[in-house]
N, CA and C atoms as a LAMMPS dump frame, in Angstrom:
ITEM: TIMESTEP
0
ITEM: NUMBER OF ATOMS
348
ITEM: BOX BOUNDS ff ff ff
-5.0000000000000000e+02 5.0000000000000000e+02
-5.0000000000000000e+02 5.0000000000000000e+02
-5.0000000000000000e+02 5.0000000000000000e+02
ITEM: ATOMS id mol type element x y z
1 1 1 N -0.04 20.559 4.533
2 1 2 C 0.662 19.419 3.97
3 1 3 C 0.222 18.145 4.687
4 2 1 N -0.059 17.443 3.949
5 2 2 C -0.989 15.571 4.714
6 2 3 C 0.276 15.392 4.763
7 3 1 N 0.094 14.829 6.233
8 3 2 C 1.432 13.414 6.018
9 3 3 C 0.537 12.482 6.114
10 4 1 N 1.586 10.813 5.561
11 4 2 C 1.68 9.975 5.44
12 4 3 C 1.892 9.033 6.039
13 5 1 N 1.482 7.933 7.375
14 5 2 C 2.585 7.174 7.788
15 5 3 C 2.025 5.859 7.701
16 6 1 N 3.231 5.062 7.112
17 6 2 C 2.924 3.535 7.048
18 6 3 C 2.967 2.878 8.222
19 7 1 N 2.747 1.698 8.768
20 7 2 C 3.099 0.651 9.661
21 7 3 C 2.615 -0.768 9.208
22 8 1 N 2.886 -1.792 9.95
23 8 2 C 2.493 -3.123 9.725
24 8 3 C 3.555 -4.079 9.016
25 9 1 N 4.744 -3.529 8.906
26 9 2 C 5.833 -4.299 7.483
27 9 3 C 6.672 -4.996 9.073
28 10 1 N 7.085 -6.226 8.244
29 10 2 C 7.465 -6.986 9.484
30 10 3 C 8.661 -8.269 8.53
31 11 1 N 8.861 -8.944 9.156
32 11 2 C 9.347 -10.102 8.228
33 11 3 C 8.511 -11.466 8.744
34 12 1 N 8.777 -12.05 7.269
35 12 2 C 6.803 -13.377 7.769
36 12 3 C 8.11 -14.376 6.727
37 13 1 N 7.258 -15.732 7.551
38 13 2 C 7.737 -16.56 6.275
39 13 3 C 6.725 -16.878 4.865
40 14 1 N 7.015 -17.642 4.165
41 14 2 C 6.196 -17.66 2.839
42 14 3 C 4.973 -18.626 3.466
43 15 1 N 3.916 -17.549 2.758
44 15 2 C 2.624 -18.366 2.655
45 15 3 C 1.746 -17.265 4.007
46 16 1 N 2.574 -16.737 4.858
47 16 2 C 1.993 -15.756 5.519
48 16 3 C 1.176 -14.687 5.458
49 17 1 N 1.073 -13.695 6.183
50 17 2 C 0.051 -12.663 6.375
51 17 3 C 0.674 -11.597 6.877
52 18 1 N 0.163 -10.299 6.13
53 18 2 C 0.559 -8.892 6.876
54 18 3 C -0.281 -8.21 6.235
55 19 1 N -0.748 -7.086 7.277
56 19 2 C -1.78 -5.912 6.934
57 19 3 C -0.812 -4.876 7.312
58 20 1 N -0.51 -4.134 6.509
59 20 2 C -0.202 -2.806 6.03
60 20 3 C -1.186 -1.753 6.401
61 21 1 N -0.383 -0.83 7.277
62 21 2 C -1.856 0.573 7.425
63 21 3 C -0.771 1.935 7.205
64 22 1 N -1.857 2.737 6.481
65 22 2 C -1.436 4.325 6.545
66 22 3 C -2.375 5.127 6.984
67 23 1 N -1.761 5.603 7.871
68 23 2 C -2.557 6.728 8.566
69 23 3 C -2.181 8.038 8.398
70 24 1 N -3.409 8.936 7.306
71 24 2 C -3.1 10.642 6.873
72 24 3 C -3.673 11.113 8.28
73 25 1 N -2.772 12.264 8.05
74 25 2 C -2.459 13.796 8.862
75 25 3 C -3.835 14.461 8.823
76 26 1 N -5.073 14.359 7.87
77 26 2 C -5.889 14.883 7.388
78 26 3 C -6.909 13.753 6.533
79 27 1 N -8.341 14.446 6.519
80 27 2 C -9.394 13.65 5.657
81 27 3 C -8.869 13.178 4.506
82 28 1 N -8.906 11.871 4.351
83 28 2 C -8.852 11.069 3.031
84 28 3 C -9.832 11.313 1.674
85 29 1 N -11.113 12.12 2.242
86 29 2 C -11.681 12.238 1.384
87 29 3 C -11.727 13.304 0.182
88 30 1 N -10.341 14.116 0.109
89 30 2 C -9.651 15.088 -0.579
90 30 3 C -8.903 14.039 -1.398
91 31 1 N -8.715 13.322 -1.561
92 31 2 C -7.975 12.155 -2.667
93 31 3 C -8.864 11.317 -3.394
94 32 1 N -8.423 11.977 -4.555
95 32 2 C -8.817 11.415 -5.888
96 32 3 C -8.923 9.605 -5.725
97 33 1 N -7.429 9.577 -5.156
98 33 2 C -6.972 7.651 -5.49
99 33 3 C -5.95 8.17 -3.882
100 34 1 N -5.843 6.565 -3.868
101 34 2 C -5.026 6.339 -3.187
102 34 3 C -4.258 4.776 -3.328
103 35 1 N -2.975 4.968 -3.471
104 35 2 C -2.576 3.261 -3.472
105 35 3 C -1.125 3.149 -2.846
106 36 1 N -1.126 1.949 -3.046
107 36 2 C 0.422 1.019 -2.329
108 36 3 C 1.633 0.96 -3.288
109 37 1 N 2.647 1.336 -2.599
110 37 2 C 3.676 1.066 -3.931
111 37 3 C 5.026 0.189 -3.266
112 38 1 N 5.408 -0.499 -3.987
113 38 2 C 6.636 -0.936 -3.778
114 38 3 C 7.813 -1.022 -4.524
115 39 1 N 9.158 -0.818 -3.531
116 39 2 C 10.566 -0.826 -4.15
117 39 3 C 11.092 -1.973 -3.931
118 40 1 N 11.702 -3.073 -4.774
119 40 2 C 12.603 -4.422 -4.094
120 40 3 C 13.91 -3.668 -4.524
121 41 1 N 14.889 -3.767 -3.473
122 41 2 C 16.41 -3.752 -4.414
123 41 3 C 16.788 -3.731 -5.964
124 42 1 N 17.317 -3.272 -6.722
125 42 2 C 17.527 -2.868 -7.348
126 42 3 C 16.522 -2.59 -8.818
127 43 1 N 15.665 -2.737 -8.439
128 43 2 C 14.077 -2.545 -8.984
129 43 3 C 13.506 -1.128 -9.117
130 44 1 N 13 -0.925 -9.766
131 44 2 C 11.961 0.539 -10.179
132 44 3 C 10.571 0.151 -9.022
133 45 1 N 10.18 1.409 -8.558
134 45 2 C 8.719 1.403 -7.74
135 45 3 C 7.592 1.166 -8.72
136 46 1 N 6.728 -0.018 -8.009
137 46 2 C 5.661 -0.093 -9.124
138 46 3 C 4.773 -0.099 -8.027
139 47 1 N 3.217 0.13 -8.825
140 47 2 C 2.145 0.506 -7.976
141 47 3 C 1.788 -1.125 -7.938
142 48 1 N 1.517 -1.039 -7.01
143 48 2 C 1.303 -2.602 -6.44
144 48 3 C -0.765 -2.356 -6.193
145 49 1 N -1.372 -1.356 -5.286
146 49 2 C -2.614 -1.436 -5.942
147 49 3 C -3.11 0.087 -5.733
148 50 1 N -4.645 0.231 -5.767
149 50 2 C -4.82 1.183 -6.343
150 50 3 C -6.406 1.585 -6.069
151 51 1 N -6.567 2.307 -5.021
152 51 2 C -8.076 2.464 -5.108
153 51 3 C -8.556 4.3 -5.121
154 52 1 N -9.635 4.169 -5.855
155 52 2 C -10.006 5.661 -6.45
156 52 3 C -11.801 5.739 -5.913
157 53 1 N -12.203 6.799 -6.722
158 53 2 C -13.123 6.746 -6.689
159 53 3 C -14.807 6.33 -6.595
160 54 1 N -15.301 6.071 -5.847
161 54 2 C -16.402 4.722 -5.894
162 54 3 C -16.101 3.241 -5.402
163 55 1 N -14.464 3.868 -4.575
164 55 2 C -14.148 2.332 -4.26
165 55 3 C -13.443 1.435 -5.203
166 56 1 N -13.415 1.982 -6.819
167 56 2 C -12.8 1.352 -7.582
168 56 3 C -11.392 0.683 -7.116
169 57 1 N -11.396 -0.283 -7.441
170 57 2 C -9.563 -1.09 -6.934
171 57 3 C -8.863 -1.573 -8.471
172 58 1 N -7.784 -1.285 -8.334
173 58 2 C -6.846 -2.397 -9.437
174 58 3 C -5.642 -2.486 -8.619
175 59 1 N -5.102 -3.654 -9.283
176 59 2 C -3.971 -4.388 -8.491
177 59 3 C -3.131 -4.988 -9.95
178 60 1 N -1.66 -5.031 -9.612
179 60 2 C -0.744 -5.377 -10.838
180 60 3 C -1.135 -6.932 -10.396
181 61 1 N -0.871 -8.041 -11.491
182 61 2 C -0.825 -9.189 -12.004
183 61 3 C -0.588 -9.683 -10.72
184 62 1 N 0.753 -10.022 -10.459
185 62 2 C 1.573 -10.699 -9.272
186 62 3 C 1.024 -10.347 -8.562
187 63 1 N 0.053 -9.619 -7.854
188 63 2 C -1.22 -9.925 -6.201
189 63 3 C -1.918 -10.228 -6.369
190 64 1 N -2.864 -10.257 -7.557
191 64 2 C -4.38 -10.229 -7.87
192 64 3 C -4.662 -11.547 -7.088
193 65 1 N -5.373 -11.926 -6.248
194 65 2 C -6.007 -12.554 -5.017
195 65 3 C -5.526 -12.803 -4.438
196 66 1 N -4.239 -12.157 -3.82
197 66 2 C -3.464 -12.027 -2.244
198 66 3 C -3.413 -11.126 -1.888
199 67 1 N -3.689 -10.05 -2.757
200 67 2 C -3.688 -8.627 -1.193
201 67 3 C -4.844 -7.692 -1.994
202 68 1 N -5.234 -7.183 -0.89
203 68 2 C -6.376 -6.677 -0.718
204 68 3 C -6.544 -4.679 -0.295
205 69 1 N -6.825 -4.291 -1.207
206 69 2 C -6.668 -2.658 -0.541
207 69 3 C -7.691 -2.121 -0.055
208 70 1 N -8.254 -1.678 1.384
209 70 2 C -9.198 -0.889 1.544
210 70 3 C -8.893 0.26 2.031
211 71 1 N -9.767 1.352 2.081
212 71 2 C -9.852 2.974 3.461
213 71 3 C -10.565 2.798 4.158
214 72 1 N -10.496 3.25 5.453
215 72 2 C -11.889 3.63 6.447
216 72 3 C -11.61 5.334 6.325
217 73 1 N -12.393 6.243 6.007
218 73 2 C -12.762 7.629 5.887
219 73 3 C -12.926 8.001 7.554
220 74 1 N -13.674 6.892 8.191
221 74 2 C -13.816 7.72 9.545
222 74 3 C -12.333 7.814 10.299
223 75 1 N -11.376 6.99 9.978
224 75 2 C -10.452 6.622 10.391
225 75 3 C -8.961 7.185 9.803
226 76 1 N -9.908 7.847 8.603
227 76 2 C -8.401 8.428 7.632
228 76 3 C -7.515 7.51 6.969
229 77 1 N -7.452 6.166 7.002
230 77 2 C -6.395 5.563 6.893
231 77 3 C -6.903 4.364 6.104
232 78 1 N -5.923 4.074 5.057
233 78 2 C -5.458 3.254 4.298
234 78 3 C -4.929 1.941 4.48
235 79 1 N -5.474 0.601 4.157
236 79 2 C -5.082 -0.781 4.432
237 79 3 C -4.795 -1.456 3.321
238 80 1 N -3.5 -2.413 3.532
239 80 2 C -3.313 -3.127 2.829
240 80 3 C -2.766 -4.562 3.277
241 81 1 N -4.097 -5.641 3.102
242 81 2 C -4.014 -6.912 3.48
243 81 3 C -3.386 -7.942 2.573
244 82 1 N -2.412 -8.261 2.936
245 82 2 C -1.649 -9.384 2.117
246 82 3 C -1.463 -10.499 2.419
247 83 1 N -1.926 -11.487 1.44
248 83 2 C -2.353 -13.201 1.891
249 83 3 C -1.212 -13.51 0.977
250 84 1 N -0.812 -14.805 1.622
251 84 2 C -0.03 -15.882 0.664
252 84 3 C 1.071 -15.112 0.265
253 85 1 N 2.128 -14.731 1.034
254 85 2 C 2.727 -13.749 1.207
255 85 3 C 4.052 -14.947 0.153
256 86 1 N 4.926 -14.349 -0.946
257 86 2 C 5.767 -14.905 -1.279
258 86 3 C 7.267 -13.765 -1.099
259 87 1 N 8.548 -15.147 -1.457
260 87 2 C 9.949 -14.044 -1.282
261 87 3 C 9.932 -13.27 -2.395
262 88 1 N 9.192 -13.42 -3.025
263 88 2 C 9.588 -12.161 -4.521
264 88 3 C 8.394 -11.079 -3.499
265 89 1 N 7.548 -10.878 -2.803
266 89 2 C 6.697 -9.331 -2.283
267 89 3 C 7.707 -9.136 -0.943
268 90 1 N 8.85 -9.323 -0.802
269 90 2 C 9.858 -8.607 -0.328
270 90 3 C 10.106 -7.517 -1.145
271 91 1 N 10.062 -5.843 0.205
272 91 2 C 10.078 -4.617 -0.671
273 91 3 C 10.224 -3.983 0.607
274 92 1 N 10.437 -2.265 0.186
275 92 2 C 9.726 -1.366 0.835
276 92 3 C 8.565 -1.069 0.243
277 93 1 N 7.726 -0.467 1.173
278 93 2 C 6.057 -0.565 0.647
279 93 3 C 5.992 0.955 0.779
280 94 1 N 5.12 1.538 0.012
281 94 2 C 4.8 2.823 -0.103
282 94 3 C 3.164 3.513 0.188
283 95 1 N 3.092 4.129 0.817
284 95 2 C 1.162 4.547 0.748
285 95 3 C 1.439 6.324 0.061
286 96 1 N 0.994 5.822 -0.704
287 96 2 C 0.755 7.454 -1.83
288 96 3 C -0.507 7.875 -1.941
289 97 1 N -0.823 9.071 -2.402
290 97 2 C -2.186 9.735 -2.505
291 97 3 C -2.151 11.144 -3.665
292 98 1 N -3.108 10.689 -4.126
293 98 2 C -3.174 12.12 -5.563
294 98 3 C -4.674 12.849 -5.395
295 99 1 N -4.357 13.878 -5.375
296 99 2 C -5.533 14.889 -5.56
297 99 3 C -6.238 14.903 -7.197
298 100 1 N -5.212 14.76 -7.786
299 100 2 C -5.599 14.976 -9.082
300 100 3 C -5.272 13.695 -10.18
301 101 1 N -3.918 14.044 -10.647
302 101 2 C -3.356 12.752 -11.551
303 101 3 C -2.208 12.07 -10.995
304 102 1 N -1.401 13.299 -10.304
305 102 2 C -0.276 13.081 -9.893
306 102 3 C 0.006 12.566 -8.589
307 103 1 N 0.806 11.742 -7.874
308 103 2 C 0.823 10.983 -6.893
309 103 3 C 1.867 12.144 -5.679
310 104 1 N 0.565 13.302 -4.828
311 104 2 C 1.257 14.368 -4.789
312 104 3 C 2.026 13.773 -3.051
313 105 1 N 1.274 12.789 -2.777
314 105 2 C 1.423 12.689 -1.168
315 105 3 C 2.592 11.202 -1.093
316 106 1 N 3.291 11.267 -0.52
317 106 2 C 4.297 9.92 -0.316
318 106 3 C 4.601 9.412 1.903
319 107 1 N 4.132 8.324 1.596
320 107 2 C 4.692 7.855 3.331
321 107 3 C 6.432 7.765 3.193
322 108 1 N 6.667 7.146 4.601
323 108 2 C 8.022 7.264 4.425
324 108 3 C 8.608 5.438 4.033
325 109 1 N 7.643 4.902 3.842
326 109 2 C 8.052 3.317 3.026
327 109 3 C 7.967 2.671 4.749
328 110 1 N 7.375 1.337 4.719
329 110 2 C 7.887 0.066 5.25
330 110 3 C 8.538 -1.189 5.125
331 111 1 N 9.266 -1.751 5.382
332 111 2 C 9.995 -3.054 4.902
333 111 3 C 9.102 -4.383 5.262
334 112 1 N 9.183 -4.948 4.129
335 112 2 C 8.508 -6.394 4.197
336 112 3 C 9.457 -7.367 3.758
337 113 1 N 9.469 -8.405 4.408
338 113 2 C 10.78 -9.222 4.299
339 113 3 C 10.033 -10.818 4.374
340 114 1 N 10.23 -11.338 2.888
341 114 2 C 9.017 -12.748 3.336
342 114 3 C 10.614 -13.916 3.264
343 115 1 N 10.538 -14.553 4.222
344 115 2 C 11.868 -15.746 4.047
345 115 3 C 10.611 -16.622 3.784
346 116 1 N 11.766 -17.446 2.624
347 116 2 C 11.196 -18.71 2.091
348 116 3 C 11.696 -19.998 3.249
């Protein structure tokens, strides 16, 4: 069983910076995809971004050129750089991972808290 663990969630004010890391239990290179998810209060989890195969990335609307997803393979672990940080990307943050379709691996969430 991979675990999951997030770090890097902090509280920033707006317009700030935070890098997000997950570090697996095991080689990353057994995952199909891997991406970031977030919960705000009384909100549904949405995949915030999303990288697969070949490096491919997608990212929902509301980040597209403020945060940034990479892996290092030698390192196992998963990054997520966030610029221009606003109070609506206040969340818990999620690092997930799928072997296949399904998003089989879950961290245990970090809190990001942006004051305006």
């Amino acid at each position: 069983q991979v675990q999951l663990v997030e770090s890097g969630g902090g509280l920033v004010q707006a317009g700030g910076s935070l890098r997000l890391t997950c570090a697996a239990s095991d080689t990353i290179l057994k995952f199909n995809a891997m991406g970031w998810f977030r919960q705000a209060p009384g909100k549904e989890r949405e995949l915030v971004a999303r990288i697969g195969t070949g490096s491919f990335t997608s990212y929902v609307d509301s980040v597209k050129g403020r945060f940034t997803i990479s892996r290092d393979f030698s390192k196992n672990t998963l990054y997520l750089q966030m610029n221009s940080l606003k109070p609506e990307d206040t969340a818990v943050y999620y690092c997930a991972a799928t072997i296949h379709t399904i998003w089989d691996y879950w961290g245990q969430g970090t809190q990001v808290t942006v004051s305006s």
